[in-house]
Structure formats: C-alpha cells, structure tokens
Residue, then its C-alpha position, 0 to 999 in steps of 0.5 A: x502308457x497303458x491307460x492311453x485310449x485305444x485310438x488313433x488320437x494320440x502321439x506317442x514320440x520317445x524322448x531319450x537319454x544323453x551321454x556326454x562321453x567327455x565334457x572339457x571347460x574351456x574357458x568362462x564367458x563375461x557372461x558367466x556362461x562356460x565354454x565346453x566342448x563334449x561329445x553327445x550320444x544318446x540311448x535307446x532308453x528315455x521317457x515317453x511323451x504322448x500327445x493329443x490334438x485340442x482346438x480349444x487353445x488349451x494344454x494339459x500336462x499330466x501328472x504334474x512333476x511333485x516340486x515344479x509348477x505347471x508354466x515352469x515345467x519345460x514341457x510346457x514351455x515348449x508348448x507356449x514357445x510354439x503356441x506363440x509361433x501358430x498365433x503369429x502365423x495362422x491367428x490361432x492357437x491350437x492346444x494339446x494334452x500331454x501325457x508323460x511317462x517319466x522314466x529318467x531321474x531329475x539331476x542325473x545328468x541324463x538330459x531328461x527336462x531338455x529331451x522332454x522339451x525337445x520332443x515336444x517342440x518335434x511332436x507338437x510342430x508335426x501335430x499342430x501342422x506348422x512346418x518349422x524348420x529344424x533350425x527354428x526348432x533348435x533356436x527356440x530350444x536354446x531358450x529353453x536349455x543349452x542342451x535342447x538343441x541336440x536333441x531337437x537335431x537328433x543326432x549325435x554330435x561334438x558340441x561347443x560354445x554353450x553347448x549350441x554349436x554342433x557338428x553331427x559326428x555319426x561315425x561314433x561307435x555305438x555300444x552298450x552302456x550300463x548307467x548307474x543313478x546315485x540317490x543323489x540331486x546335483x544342483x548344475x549351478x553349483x557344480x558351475x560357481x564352485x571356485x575349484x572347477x576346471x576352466x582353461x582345457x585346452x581346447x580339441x578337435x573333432x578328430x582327437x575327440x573320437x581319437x583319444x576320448x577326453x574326461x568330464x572335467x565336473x566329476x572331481x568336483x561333483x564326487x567332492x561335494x556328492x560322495x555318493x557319486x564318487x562311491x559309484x564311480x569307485x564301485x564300476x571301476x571295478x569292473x570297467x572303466x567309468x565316467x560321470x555324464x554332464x554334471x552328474x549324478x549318473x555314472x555309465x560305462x561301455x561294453x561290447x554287448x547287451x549280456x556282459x552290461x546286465x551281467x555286470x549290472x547283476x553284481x552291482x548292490x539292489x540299492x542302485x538304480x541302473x539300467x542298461x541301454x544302446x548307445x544310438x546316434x540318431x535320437x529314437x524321437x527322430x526314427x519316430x517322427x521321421x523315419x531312419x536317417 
C-alpha cells in the first residue's frame, strides 16, 4: 500500500487466491456438513495484508469491510485466536495494526476471508514470536473456515472430509488462468441447503484426480439460481474450456501462456472483472514468510 511508512516496522505477507480445479460432494454428514473431495491451487494474485507490532494488547484493522463488524471480521479473529494462545503461554497479549489491501471480491469462490485469515494467523505467530507449529496453525484455522487450513499448509493439495483432510499434490501442472467475476454475491449456504445439489459422487482417488480432471458439482445449481454466472460460463467456453471455482461466482480457465490468457481476457465484454494469474503450488504467503519450498 502506498501509504504505509517507510520503515521497517511493517510486515507486508500476500494472502492468495484458490482454485478449486474440481469439487465432488460426496455424501452429506449427521451434522449437516458436506463430505468433498477437490483439488486446491493457488494463484499468484490475492490481497496484501501488512502487519505491525504493538505491545499494548491492542488491534486495529483498517479499512473496515462496509457490511462486516469488526470481532467478526475473520482477520480479527485470527488474531484473538492467536491473542489467547500468547496469554496462555507467556501471560501477555501482544497487538497488531492491520492493514488490508482487498483485491479479490467477496462471494467469488476464491477463498479470499480464509487466505486473510490464513495469512494473518502465519504473520502474526512469526510477529509475535510464538512458534506454533503448522498443525497448531491449521486446527485454529479450521475453526475459523473449512478452507483455512490450505492456505495456513501453503501447498497445493487434494482435499477431504470438509475439506480439512489434505494431501500436498506439488506434481500439478501450473499454468496460467484467466479468472472472470460475475457482479454476482453466491450466498455458500444456499448453494449447500438446496435440495438439487449433487451429493452421492462416487468417491476418487489421487491419482485419478490429476489423471482425468473431475467438475465442480456446485456450478449446475450455482448457474440455476445465479444466471450471471451461468452466462459467464457460456461466453469462456467459447474460447476454452471453463469451470466454476467453490461455490462460485468466479469462473477460470487454463492456458499455456501469460499472452494467450490476456489475449482471450482482451476479447471478453469491459463490464467483466477479470484478471490474469499463475497458477503456483506453494502459496506466495509461505515464499514470503519462509522462503521457496
């Protein structure tokens, strides 16, 4: 952010998009939970969070999201979760200011509240020294989001259960994606109480996952009751084959290079937010924080 101060006092750590390059519901738990497996990629494209240390117990987040209270925002949630951990350890809560550079859009499937949580529970345990571990990371996180815990491990992964079960898969090809954003909000626990969602695909394996691809069994319900999305989908087929991430409302599709994603993002209609990005199977945050895998 261009305004920061020009020290070293701030942490600056991205926190990226997701993919999910299939998404099979499985079954539905007594709980009212999905069983899933997917596929999870991240993008080199995401927000920016930007940290700095206060030893007054104190956190700041700015700007404030327009519709989301501040305790509620998963950002600062993040932070108490981790809050609690330093009291219980050394007897003192440290603080932070947080700033946010909000790129990806709410309700797009990207996975942008869950990287933002993510990303601060990484930055906020090497800012505040408390050496927790990824495992304890991920469980906190999981509290915070099914998805949390992707991006709290940072790397790409097959996932199950609710998503909490992962296994890194850093063979996946990395290509370039042009990811479109329909002008449309997917309310997640609709798309999961609709009564004509998919809920008994049989279940795959790894190896047939990165072998044959699979769909994302949200999109036919998604594009039914948002049609929006379903007319964004219509319009990238035509030039390449397109899939919904999550439960949308992002569509994106693959291409072998930077230029041939822009070139087909130059043709798309000015009233579509797109952007272009490389698909990277260890999250930016991590390279960040700690370096290449």
């Amino acid at each position: 952010m261009a305004d920061l101060p020009e020290n070293t006092g701030w942490l600056s750590v991205p926190a990226p998009a997701k993919l999910n390059l299939m998404l099979h519901i499985t079954g539905r738990r007594d709980d009212g939970y999905h069983n899933l497996q997917t596929l999870f990629q991240f993008v080199d494209h995401g927000d920016e969070l930007h940290f700095k240390l206060r030893n007054d117990g104190d956190l700041t987040l700015s700007p404030a999201i327009e519709g989301v209270d501040f305790e509620d925002n998963l950002i600062i949630r993040a932070a108490r979760l981790l809050q609690e951990k330093s009291e219980k350890t050394s007897g003192k809560t440290l603080g932070a200011d947080i700033r946010l550079d909000k790129k990806l859009p709410m309700g797009g499937g990207l996975g942008g509240g869950s990287s933002d949580a993510a990303t601060t529970l990484l930055a906020l345990n090497q800012l505040w020294n408390l050496q927790l571990s990824f495992d304890e990371l991920a469980s906190l996180g999981l509290t915070l989001g099914a998805d949390v815990p992707v991006f709290v491990r940072g790397e790409a992964a097959f996932a199950e259960g609710v998503g909490e079960i992962l296994t890194p898969v850093p063979e996946l090809d990395e290509p370039w994606y042009l990811v479109v954003c329909p002008q449309v909000h997917v309310n997640t626990g609709k798309i999961f109480s609709h009564k004509g969602l998919t809920r008994d695909t049989d279940p795959i394996n790894i190896r047939t996952a990165l072998r044959q691809g699979g769909r994302n069994d949200c999109q036919a319900i998604v594009s039914m009751l948002y049609p929006e999305v379903g007319n964004t989908l219509n319009l990238l087929n035509k030039f390449s084959f397109a899939k919904m991430t999550g439960t949308g409302a992002c569509i994106f599709s693959s291409f072998g290079s930077e230029t041939e994603a822009i070139s087909v993002s130059a043709q798309l209609p000015a009233e579509y937010k797109v952007f272009v990005a490389k698909g990277v199977n260890q999250s930016p945050a991590h390279k960040v924080l700690f370096g290449p895998s």
